[in-house]
RODREN-881920 format. One line per 3 residues: number of its first residue (from 1); for each residue x, y, z of N, C-alpha, C. Coordinates in steps of 0.1 Angstrom, whole numbers. Atoms other than C-alpha are relative to their C-alpha. Example, Ala and Ser with C-alpha at 12.3 -4.5 7.8 and 13.67 -1.06 7.14 Angstrom:
1	9,-12,0,123,-45,78,9,12,0  -9,-11,0,137,-11,71,-8,11,8;
//
This chain:
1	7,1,-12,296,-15,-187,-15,4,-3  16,0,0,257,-19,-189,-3,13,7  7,-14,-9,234,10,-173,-7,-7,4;
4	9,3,-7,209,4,-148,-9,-3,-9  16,2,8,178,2,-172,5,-13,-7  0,12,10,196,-25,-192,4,-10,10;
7	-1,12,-9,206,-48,-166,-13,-1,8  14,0,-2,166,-42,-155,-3,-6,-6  7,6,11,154,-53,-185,9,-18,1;
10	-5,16,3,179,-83,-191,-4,-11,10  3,11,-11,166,-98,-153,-10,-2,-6  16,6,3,132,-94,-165,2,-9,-15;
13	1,13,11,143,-115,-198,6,-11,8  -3,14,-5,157,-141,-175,-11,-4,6  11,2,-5,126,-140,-157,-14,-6,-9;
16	5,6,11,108,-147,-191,9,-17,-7  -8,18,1,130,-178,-195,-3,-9,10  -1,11,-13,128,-192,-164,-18,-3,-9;
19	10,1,0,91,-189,-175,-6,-7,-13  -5,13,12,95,-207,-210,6,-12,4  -6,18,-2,114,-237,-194,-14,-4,7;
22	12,12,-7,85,-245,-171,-11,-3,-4  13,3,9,58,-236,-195,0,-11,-6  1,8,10,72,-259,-218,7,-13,2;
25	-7,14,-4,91,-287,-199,16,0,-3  -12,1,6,126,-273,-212,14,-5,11  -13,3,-9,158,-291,-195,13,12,2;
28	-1,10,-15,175,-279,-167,-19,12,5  17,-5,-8,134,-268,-150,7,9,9  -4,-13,-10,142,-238,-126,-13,-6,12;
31	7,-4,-15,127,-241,-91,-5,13,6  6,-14,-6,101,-220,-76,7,11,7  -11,-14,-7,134,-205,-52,11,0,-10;
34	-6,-5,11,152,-204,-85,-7,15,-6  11,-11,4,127,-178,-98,2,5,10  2,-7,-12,123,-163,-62,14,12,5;
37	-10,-9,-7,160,-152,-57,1,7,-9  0,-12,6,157,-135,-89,-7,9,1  4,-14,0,132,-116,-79,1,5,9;
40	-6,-9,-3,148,-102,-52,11,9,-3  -7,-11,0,171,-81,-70,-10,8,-4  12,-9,5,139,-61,-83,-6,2,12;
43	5,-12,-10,124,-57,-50,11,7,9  -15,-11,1,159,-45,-37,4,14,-6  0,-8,8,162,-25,-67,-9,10,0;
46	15,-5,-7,128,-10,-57,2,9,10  1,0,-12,132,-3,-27,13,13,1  -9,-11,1,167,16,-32,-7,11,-8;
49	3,-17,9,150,39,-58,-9,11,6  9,-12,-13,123,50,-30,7,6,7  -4,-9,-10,149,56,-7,10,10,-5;
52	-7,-12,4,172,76,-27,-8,11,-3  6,-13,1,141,98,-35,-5,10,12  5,-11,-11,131,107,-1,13,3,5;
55	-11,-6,-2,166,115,6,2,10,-6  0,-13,8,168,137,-21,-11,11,4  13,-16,-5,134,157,-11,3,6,13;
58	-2,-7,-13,148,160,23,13,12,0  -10,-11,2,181,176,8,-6,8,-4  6,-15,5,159,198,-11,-6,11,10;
61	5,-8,-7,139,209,16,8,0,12  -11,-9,-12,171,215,43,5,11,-9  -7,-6,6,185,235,17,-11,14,-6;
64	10,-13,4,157,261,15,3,14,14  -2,-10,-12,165,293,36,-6,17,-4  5,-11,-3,148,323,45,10,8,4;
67	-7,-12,-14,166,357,60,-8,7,9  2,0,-11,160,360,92,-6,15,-1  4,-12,-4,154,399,92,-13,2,-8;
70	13,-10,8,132,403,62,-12,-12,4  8,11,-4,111,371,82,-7,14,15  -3,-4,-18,111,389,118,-3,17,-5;
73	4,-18,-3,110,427,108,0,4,-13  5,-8,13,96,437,77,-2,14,1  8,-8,6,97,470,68,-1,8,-9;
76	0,-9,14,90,496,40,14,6,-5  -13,-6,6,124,512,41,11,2,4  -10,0,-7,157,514,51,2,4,15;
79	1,-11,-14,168,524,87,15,-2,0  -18,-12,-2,201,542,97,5,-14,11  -4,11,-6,219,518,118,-1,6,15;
82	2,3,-13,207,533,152,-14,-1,1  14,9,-7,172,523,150,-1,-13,-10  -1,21,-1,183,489,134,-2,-6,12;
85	3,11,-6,167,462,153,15,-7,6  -14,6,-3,195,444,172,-4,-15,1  2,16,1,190,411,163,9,-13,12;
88	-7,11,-13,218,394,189,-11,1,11  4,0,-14,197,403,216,-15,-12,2  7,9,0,171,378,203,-1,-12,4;
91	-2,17,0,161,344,218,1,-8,-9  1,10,11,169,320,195,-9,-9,-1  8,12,2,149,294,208,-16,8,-8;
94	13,-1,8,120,316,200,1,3,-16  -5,-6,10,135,331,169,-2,-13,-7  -1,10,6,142,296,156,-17,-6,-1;
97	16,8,-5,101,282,169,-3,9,-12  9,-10,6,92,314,152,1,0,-17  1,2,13,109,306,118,-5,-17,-6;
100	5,21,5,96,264,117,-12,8,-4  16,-2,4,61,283,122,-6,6,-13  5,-5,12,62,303,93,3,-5,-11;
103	2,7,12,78,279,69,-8,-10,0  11,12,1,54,253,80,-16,3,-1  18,-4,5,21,272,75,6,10,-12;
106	-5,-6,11,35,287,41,0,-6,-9  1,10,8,26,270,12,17,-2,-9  -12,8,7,55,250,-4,3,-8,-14;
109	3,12,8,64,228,-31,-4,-17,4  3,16,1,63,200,-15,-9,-2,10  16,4,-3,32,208,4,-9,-4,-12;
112	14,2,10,14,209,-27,3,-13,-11  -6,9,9,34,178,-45,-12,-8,5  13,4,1,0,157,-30,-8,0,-11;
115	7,-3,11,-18,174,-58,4,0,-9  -10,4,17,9,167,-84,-11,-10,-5  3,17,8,-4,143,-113,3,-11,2;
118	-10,12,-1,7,108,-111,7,-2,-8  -12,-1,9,24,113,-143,13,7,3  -11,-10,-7,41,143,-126,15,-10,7;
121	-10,9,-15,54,118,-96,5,-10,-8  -11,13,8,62,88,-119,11,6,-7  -9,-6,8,84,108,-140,14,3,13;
124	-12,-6,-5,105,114,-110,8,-7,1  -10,18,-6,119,76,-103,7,1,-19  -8,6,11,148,65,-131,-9,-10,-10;
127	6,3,9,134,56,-164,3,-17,-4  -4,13,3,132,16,-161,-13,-5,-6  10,4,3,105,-10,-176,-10,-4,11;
130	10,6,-12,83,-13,-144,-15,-5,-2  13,7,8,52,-20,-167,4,-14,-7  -5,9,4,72,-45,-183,2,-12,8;
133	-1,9,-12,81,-65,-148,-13,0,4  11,2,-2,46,-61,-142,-6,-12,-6  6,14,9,34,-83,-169,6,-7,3;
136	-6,12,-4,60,-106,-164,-4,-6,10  1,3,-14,55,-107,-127,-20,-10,3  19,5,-2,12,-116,-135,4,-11,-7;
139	-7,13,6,29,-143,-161,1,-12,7  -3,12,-10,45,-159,-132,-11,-6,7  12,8,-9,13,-164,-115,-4,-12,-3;
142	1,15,10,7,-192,-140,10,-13,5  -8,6,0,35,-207,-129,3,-8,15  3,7,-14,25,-216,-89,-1,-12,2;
145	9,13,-3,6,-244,-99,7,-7,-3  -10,11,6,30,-260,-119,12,-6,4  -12,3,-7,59,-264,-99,-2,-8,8;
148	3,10,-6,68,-294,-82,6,7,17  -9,-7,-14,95,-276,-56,-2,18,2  -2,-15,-9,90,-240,-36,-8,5,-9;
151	13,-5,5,57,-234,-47,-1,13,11  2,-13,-16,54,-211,-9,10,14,-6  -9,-9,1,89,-194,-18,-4,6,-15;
154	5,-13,11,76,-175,-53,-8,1,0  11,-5,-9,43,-173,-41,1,13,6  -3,-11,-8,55,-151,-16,13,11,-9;
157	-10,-15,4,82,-134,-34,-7,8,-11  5,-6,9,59,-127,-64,-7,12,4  2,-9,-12,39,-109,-34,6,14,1;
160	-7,-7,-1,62,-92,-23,8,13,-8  -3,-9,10,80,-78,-55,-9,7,-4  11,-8,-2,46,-66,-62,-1,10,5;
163	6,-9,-9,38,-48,-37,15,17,1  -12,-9,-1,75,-29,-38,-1,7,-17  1,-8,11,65,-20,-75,-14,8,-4;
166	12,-7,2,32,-6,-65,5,16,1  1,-16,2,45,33,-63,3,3,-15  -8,-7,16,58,29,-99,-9,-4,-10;
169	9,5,10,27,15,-117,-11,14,-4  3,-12,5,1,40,-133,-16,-4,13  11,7,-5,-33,43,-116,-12,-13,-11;
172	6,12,6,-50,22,-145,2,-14,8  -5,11,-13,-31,-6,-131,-1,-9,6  1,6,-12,-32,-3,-99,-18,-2,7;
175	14,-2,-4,-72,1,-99,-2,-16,-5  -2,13,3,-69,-38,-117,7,-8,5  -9,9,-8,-45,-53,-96,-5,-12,10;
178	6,9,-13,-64,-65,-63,-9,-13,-8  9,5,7,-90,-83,-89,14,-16,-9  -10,11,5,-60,-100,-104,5,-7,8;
181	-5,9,-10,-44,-113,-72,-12,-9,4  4,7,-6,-72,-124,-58,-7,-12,-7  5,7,7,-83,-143,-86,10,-17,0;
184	-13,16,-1,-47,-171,-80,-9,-6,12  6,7,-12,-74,-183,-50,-6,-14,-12  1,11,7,-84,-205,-78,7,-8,-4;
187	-9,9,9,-50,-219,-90,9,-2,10  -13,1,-8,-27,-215,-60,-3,-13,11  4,9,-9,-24,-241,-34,-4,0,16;
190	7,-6,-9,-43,-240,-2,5,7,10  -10,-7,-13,-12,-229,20,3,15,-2  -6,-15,2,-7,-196,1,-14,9,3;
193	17,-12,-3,-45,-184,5,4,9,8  2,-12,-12,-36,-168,40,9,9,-6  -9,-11,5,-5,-149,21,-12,5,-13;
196	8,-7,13,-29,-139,-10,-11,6,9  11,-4,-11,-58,-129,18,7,14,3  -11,-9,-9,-32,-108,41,8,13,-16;
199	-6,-11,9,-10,-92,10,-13,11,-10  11,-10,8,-48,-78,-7,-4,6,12  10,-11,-16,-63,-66,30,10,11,5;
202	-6,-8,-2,-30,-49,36,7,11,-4  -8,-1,13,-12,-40,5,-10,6,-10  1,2,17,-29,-47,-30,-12,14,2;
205	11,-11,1,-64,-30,-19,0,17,6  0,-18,-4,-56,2,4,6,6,-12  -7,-4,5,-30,9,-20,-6,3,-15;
208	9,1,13,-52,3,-51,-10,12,0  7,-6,-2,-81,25,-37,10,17,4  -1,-13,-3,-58,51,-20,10,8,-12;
211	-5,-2,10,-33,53,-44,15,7,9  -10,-7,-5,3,69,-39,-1,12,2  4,-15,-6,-13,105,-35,-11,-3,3;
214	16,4,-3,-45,105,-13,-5,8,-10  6,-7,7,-69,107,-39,-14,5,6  10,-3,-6,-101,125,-31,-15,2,-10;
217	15,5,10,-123,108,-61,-6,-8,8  5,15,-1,-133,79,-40,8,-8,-2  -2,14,3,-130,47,-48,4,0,-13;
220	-2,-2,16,-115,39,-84,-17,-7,-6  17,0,6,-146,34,-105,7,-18,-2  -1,16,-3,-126,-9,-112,-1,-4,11;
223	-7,7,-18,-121,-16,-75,-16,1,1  14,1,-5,-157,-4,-70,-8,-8,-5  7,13,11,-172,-28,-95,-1,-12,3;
226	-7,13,-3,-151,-52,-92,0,-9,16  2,4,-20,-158,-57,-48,-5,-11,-4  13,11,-4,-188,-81,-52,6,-7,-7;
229	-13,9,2,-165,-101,-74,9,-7,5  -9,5,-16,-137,-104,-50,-3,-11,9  11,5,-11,-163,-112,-23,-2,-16,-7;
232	5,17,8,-173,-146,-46,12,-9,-4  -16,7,4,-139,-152,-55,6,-7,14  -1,6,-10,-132,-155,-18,-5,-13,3;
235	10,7,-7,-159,-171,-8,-3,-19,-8  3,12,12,-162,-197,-40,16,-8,4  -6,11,7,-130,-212,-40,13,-2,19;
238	-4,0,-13,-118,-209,1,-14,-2,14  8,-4,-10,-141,-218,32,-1,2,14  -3,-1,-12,-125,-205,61,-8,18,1;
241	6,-14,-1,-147,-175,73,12,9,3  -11,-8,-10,-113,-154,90,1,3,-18  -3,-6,10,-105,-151,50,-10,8,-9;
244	7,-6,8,-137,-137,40,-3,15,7  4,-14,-11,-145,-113,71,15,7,0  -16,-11,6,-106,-101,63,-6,8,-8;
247	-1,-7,12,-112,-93,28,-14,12,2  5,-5,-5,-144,-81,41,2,17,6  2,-14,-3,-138,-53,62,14,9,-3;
250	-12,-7,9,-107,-45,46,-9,8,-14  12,-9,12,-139,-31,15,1,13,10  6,-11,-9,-154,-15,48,7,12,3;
253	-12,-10,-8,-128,3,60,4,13,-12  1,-11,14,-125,24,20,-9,3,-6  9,2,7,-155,14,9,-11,5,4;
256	11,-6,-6,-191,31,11,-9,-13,-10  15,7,7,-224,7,10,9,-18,-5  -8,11,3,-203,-25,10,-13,-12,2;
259	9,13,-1,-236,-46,17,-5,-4,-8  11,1,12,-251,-39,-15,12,-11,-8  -6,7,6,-221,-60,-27,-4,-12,1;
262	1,9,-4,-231,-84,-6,-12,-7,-9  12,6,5,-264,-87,-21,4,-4,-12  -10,5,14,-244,-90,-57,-1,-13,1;
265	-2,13,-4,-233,-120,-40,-7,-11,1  9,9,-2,-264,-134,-26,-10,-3,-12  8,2,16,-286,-129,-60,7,-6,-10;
268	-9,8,7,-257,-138,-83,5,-7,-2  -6,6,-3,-239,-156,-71,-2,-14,1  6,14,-4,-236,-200,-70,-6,-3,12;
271	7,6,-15,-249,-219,-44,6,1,12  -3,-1,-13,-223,-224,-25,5,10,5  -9,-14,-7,-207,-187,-18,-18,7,10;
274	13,-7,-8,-251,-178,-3,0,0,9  2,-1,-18,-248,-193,30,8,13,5  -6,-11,-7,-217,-174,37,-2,12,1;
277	11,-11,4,-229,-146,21,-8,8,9  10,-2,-7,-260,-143,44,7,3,10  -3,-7,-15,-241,-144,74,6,8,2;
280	-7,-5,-5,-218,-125,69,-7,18,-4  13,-11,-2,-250,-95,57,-4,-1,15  7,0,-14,-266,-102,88,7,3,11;
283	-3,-3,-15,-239,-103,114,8,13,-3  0,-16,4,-223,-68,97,-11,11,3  15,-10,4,-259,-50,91,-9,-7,7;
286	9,10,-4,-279,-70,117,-15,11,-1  14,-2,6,-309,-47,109,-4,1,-10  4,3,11,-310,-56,76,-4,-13,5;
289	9,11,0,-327,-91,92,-10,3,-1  20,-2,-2,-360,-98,87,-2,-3,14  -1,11,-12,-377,-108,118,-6,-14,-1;
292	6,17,-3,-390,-140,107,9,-6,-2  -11,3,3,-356,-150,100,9,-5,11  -5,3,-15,-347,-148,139,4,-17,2;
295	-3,19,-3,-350,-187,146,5,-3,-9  -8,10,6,-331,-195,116,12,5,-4  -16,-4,2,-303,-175,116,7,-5,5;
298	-15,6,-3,-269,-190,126,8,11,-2  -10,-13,0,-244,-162,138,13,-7,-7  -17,0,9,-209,-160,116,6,-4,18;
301	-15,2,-11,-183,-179,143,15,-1,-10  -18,0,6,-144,-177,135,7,9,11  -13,-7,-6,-113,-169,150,2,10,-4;
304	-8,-10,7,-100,-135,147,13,-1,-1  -16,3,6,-69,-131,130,8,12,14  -4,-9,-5,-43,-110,146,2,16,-3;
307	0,-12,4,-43,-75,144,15,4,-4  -16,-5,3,-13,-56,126,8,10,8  -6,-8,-6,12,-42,147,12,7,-10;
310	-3,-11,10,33,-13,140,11,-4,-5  -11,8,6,63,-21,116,9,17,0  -13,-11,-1,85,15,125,8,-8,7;
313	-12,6,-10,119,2,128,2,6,14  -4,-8,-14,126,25,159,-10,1,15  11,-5,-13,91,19,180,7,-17,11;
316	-4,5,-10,96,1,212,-13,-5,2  10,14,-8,78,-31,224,-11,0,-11  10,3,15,59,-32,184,-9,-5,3;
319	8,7,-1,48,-59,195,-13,-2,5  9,-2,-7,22,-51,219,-7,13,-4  3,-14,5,10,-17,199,-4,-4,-17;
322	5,-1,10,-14,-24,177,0,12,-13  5,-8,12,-16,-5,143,-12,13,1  9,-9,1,-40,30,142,3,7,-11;
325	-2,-7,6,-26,45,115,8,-6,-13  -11,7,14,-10,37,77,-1,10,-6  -6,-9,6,10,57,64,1,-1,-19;
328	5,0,13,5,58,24,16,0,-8  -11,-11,7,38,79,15,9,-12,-3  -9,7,0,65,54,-4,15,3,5;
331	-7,-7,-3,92,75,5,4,-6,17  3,0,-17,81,75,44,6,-16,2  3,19,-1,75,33,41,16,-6,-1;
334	-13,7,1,109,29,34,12,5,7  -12,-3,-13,129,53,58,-5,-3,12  4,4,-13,109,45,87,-2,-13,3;
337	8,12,-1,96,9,80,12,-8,-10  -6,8,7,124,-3,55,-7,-8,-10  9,10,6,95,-21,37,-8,10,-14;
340	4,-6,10,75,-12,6,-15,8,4  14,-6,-5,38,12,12,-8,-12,-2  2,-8,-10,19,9,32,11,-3,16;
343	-10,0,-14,37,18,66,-10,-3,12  7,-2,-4,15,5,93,5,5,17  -10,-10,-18,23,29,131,-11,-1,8;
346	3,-3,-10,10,28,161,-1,9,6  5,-9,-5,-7,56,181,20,10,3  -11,-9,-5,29,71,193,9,-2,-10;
349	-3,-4,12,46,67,164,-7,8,-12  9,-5,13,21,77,140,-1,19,6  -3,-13,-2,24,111,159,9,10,0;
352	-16,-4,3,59,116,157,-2,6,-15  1,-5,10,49,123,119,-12,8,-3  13,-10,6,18,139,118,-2,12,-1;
355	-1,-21,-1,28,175,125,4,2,-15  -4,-5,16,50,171,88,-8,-6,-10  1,10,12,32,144,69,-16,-1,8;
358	12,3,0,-6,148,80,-7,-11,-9  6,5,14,-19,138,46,0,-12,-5  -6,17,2,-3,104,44,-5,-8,6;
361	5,13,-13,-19,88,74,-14,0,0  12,1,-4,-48,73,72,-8,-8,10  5,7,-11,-72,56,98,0,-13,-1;
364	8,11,0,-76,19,101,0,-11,10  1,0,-7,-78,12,132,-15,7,6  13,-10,-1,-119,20,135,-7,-7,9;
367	8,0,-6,-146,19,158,-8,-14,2  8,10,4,-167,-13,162,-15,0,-5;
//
């Protein structure tokens, strides 16, 4: 009987075959939802190893206990058993309030697991090739264009699997990743743009920039570079504005000084990404216009997209409750959301966790 790691590896060698027949025209050709259903045992596979870890951190931390006396009445030295404390006579309710409060302002291990290394945290998931499915998985990208049938269906599942193997990649990576997806705007076909748009504005970039512990360097020094790139990549090979003002303030929203990309754009940049370009400087930073520029500006028009509502299985009427909050934690994303990070919650969910899990939630839901 095989072990997990080797029936991992052996999909990702079928996944290298499928990818040899259609490189090279080999009889019988695999279909794009030939490819697609295999890569759902890997985001499955995924997805269970998140959730068996946050189950495990939560057995660890039920399983921590304090005693009640030496919490409640400390003191220097024994006492005779008639000026012992009589503990029955205590409220519980407060007794119980009073011990949450002191294990939860008490530093912990797994308050300070945030500041673990990412080698630290990787090391804790079962030892599979997840760098390995990586490459494969950027392989397949090649492989969109070529297909005659269910080009949509591995498209999206490549997506997908992705994004379910983003807590297990290193930050090198994940700081290269968004640059890589968004670059299939060139090879993919025009139906998957809004899925390659949507999976980097939600997904590829928070996740790239915040990382699976909030980091508190910034921005990675590739993602920062690499913006005003992006931005041309959009703009060059798609011209629906709703895909650019996405990717757009999806920067703004991590990103500090996102205009100066813009100018990247407008100096470097071909001919045809300037117009957009301009407008979309001007109607962001409208006092960066000149004013002799007034009469020939043209304001940015487009539809707005829909805003993301909250994806906790348990919230009521989702639908109508926009998103304020994303939750980072892979752990969290997959007991509460079933889905891979990020977790996006709405105002009254997103408070349900923020007394235990502050640190995980960040804002994106901002101001206009």
């Amino acid at each position: 009987m095989s072990t997990k790691a080797e029936q991992f590896a052996s999909k990702i060698r079928y996944l290298q075959e499928y990818h040899n027949r259609v490189q090279h025209n080999i009889y019988p050709v695999p279909s794009g939802t030939d490819i697609a259903n295999t890569l759902k045992y890997f985001s499955q596979t995924l997805l269970s190893i998140l959730s068996r870890t946050g189950r495990k951190e939560n057995q660890e931390a039920s399983n921590l206990a304090v005693p009640m006396t030496m919490c409640l009445f400390p003191v220097p030295f024994p006492l005779t058993p008639s000026l012992r404390p009589q503990v029955s006579s205590i409220n519980p309710t407060v007794t119980r309030s009073l011990l949450y409060s002191v294990l939860r302002d008490a530093p912990s291990d797994r308050g300070g697991q945030g500041q673990q290394s990412r080698d630290a945290q990787l090391s804790e998931y079962p030892s599979l090739d997840y760098q390995g499915l990586y490459v494969t998985l950027v392989t397949l990208l090649d492989l969109v264009p070529l297909l005659q049938h269910g080009q949509h269906d591995l498209g999206q599942s490549i997506f997908y699997t992705t994004t379910c193997l983003l807590p297990f990649l290193s930050d090198e990576i994940l700081s290269t990743l968004p640059y890589t997806m968004i670059s299939t705007l060139a090879t993919f076909p025009p139906f998957l743009h809004k899925d390659i748009i949507e999976y980097l504005s939600t997904s590829f970039l928070p996740m790239a920039i915040l990382g699976s512990t909030r980091r508190e360097g910034g921005v990675p020094a590739y993602v920062n570079l690499s913006a005003s790139s992006m931005l041309m990549i959009a703009m060059q090979n798609t011209s629906n504005p709703v895909y650019h003002c996405q990717l757009l303030e999806c920067l703004m929203k991590h990103k500090q000084e996102v205009w100066k990309d813009l100018l990247y754009v407008i100096s470097y940049g071909p001919s045809q990404v300037k117009p957009p370009a301009v407008q979309m400087l001007f109607h962001y930073w409208p006092n960066l216009k000149p004013p002799g520029a007034i009469s020939e500006y043209r304001g940015l028009q487009y539809t707005a997209w829909n805003p993301i509502h909250c994806q906790h299985i348990e919230c009521h009427n989702a639908i109508n409750k926009p998103a304020v909050k994303m939750c980072i934690d892979p752990t969290l994303s997959v007991a509460l959301g079933d889905k891979p990070p990020p977790l996006y919650l709405c105002q009254e969910c997103s408070q349900r966790i923020a007394g235990d899990h502050p640190e995980w939630l960040v804002d994106v839901l901002l101001p206009q």
